[in-house]
C-alpha positions in Angstrom: 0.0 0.0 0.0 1.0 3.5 -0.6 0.0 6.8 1.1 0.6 10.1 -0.9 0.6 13.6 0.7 0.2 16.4 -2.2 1.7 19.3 -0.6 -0.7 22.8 -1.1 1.4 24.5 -3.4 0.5 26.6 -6.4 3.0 24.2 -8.4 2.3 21.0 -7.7 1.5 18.7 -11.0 -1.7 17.5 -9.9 -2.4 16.4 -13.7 1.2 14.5 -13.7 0.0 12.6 -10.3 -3.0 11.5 -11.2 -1.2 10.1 -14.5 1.2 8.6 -11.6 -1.5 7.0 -9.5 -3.4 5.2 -12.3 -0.3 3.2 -13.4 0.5 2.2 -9.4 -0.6 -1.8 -9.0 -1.7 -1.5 -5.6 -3.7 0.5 -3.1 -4.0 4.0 -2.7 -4.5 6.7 0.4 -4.1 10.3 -0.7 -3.9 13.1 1.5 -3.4 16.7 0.3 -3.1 20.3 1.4 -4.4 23.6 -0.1 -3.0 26.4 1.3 -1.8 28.1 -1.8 -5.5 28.0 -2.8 -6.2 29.4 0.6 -4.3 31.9 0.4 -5.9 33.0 -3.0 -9.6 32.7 -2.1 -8.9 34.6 1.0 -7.3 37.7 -0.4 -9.9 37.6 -2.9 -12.7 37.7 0.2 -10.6 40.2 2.0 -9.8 37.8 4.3 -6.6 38.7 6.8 -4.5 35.3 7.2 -2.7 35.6 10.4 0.4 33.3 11.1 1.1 32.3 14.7 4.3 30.9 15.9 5.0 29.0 18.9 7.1 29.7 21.5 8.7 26.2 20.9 9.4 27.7 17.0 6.6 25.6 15.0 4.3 28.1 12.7 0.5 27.5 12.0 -2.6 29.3 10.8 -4.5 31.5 13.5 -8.4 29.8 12.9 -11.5 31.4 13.4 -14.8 31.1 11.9 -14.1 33.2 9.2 -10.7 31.2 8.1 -12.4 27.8 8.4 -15.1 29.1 6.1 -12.4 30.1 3.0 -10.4 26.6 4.1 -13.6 24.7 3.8 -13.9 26.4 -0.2 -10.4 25.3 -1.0 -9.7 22.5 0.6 -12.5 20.5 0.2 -14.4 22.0 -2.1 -12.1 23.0 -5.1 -8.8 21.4 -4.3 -10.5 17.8 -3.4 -12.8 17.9 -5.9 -10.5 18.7 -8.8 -8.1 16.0 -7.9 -10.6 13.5 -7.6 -11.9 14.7 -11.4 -8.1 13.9 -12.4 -8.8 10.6 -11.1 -11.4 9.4 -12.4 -10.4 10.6 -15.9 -7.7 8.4 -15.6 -9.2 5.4 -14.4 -9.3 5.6 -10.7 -12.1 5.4 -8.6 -11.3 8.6 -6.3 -13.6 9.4 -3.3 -13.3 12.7 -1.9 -13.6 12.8 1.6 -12.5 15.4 4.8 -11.8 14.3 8.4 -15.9 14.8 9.3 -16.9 12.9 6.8 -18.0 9.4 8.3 -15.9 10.9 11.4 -12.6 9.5 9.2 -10.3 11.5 11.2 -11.4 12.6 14.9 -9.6 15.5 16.6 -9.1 17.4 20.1 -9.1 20.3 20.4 -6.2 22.6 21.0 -6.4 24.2 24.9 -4.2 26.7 23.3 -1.0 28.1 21.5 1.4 29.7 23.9 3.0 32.8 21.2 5.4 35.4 22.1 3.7 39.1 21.5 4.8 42.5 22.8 7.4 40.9 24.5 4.8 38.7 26.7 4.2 34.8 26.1 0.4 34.6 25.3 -2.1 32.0 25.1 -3.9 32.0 21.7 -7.0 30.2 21.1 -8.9 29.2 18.0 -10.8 26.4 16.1 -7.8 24.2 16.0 -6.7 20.6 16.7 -4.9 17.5 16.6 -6.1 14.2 14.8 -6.7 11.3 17.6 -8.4 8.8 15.9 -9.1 6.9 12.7 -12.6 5.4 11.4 -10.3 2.6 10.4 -13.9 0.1 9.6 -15.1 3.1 7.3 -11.4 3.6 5.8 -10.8 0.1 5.8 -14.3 -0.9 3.4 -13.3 1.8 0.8 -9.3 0.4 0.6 -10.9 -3.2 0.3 -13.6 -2.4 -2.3 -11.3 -0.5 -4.5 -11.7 2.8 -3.9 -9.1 5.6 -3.5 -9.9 7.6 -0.9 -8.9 11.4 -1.0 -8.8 13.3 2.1 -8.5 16.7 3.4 -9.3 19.2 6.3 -11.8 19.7 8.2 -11.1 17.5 11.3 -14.2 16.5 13.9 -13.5 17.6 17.6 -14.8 15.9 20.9 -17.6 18.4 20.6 -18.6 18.2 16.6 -17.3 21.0 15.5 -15.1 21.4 12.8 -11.8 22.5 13.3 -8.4 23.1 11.4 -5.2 21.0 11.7 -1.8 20.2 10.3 -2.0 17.8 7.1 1.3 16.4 8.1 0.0 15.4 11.3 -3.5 13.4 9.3 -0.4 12.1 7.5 1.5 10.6 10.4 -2.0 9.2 11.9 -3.3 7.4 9.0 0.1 6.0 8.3 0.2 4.6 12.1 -3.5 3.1 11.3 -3.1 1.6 7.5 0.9 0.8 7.9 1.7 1.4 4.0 5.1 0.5 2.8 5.8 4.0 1.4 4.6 7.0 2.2 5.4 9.8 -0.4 5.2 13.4 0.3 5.4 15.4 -2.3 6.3 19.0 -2.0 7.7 22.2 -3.9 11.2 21.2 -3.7 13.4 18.3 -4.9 14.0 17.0 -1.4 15.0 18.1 2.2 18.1 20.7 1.0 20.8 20.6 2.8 21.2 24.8 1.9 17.3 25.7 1.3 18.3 28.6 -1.4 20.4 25.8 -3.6 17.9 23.6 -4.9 21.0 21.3 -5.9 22.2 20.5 -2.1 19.6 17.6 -1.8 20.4 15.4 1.1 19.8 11.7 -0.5 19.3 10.1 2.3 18.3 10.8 6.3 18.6 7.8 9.0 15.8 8.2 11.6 18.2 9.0 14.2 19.5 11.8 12.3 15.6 13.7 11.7 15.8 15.3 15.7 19.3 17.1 14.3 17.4 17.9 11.1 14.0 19.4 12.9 16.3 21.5 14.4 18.5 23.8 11.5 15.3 23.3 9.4 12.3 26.6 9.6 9.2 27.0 8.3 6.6 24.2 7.1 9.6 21.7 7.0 10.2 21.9 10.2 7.0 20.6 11.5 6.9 17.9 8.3 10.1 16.6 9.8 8.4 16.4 12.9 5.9 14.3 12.1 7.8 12.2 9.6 10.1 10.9 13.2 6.9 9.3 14.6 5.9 7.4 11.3 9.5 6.1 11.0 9.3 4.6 14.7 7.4 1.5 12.7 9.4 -0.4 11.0 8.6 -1.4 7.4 7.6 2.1 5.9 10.1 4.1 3.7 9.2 7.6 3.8 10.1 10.1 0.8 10.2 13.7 0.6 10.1 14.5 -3.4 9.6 17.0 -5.8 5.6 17.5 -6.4 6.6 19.2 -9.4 8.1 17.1 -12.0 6.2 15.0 -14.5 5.9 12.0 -12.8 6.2 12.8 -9.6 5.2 9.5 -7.8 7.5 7.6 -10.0 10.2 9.9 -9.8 10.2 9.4 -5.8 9.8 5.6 -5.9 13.3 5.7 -8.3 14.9 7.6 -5.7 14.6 11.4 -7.1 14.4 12.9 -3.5 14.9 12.3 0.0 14.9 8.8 1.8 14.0 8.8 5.4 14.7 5.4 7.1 
């Protein structure tokens, strides 16, 4: 089995994917992020984006009702939708589904984010979480009666609401749950760089032991992604790669080792 995560960029060959995934012999989970989108639909709606950071140094969206709203409208509404259309063009019997859906992907949420403002360490709340639990009978039917499952933000809390959350952490969960042999993320670079202005300085090759060294020089969205990649490659038997999501075959590119190996 494979799992795929489709980074959010504004880049990423979706078309050159979907070509990817219809040629793969064998079962399929897809995750995928939108934030490029996001970002687009919520300038257009004169929507401010606001960027918190941690005082532990991990970035994430600031989430209120008004956010969820424009995530809602490009993450599963235009981003899902269009990938599963690629799918099925090609063959591939793609169901789009987010966390709520079926309660696939159950959440908690977040008592807070402690942030450094004015020179004062603040608590910030908003409609965010982290994933808990899996519907693994519902996921488990679809895998088992050929379909390819698709999935996305929103998340359900402990109270039914809908709330936001990390795509890399839905990653890491339903990886713990289905146990794939690969899991491919594909993102707007060729790897993990060793010097993230030269897109040249790929690092080939990360053993698990080395990712807490890694987390640490790395900023930004990598940061957390390397995060969550150390708990997947606790279990043994899954290769993880980091590859570029914008070649023409990106999947098969990864799987011939045009990236970064983790494990």
């Amino acid at each position: 089995m494979i799992l795929i995560k489709i980074g959010g960029g504004a880049n990423i060959n979706l078309e050159g994917i979907a070509r990817d995934v219809a040629e793969l012999d064998d079962r399929i989970l897809i995750v995928h992020g939108a934030n490029a989108l996001r970002d687009e639909l919520a300038a257009r709606l004169g929507v401010e984006k606001q960027v918190l950071t941690s005082v532990s140094g991990y970035s994430s969206v600031y989430s209120d009702e008004e956010l969820i709203d424009v995530m809602l409208m490009a993450y599963s509404g235009l981003r899902n939708k269009r990938i599963v259309e690629l799918l099925h063009q090609r063959g591939v019997n793609a169901v789009g589904l987010t966390g709520a859906d079926g309660a696939l992907v159950r959440g908690m949420r977040n008592k807070g984010i402690r942030v450094r403002e004015g020179g004062k360490t603040l608590i910030r709340r908003d409609l965010s979480g982290k994933p808990v639990a899996v519907n693994r009978k519902l996921l488990g039917w679809l895998l088992e009666n050929g379909y390819t499952p698709v999935v996305t933000f929103p998340l359900i809390d402990e109270r039914n609401v809908l709330i936001n959350t990390e795509n890399d952490d839905i990653l890491t969960l339903l990886a713990l749950a289905v146990r794939p042999t690969w899991v491919i993320q594909l993102i707007e670079a060729p790897g993990l760089l060793e010097d993230p202005d030269d897109p040249e300085s790929v690092v080939s090759l990360v053993p698990p032991q080395q990712l807490a060294r890694w987390e640490d020089r790395v900023a930004g969205r990598m940061k957390r992604k390397l995060k969550a990649i150390g708990q997947i490659t606790q279990v043994r038997g899954m290769k993880v790669l980091i590859a570029d999501g914008r070649t023409e075959k990106p999947i098969s590119d990864a799987m011939a080792g045009k990236g970064t190996v983790i494990g």
